[in-house]
N, C-alpha and C positions, 0 to 999 in steps of 0.2 A: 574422612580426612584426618591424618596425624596431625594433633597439635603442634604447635611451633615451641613449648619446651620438651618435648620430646625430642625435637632437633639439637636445642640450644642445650639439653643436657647428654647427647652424642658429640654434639662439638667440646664440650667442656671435659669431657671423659678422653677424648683423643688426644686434645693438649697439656693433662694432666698425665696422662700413659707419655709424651712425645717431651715434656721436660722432664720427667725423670730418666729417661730414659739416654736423654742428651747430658744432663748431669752426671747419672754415673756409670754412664758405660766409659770402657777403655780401649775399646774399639775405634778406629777414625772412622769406618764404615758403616759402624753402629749409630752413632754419630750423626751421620749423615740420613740416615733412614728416619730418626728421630726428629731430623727437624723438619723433612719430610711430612710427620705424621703433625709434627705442628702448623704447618700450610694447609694442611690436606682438614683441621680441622677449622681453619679459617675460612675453609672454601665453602665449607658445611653451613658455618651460618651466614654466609654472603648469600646463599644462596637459598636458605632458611625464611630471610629477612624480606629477600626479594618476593619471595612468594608470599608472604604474610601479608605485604603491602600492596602488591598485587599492582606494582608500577608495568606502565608498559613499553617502558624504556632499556627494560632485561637490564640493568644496570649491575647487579647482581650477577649475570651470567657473562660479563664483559668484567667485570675484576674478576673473576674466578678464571678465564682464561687466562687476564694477561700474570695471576700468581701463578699457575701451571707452566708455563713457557717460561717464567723465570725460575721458577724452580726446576726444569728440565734443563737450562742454562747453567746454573749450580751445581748442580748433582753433576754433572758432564766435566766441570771447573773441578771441583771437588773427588771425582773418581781419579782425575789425570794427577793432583795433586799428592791422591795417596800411592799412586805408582811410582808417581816418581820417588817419594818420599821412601818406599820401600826398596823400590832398585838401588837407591844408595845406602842405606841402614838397614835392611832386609826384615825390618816390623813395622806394624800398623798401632800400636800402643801408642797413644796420643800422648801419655806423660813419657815414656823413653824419646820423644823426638823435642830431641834439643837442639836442631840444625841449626838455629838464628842466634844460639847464644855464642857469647865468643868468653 
């Protein structure tokens, strides 16, 4: 059986790759994949934690779906946004889009 900080130290490894990553990319799609990798290491130890505790309520595997279905909700939000943002300004550079400023 794998330890539960073997888990808690991939969860922590994925959110630390998933904020830097969100910090300095200049990509909006970049972006978007990063925070991706920050959910996806949330899900790690939701579901880490659940098995440590060994509850049999799978409560653990019922937040990890409803962050998946919200983050395929986002990322869906977030894809249409950078199209549109691009069919008008023809880049995806998140510091060149200054559409709201006036």
């Amino acid at each position: 059986m794998i330890p539960l900080e073997s888990f808690l130290i991939l969860g922590a490894i994925l959110f630390s790759i998933g904020v830097f990553g969100a910090l300095t990319r200049r990509n909006a799609i970049g972006i978007l994949i990063s925070i991706e990798l920050i959910l996806n290491a949330a899900n790690i130890n939701f579901i880490a934690f659940n098995q440590f505790l060994g509850s049999p309520d799978c409560l653990g595997q019922i937040f990890t779906l409803l962050v998946i279905t919200i983050a395929a909700a986002s990322a869906v939000i977030g894809l249409v946004l950078v199209i549109a943002l691009y069919r008008n300004t023809k880049n995806i550079f998140a510091e060149k889009i200054n559409l709201m400023k006036w």
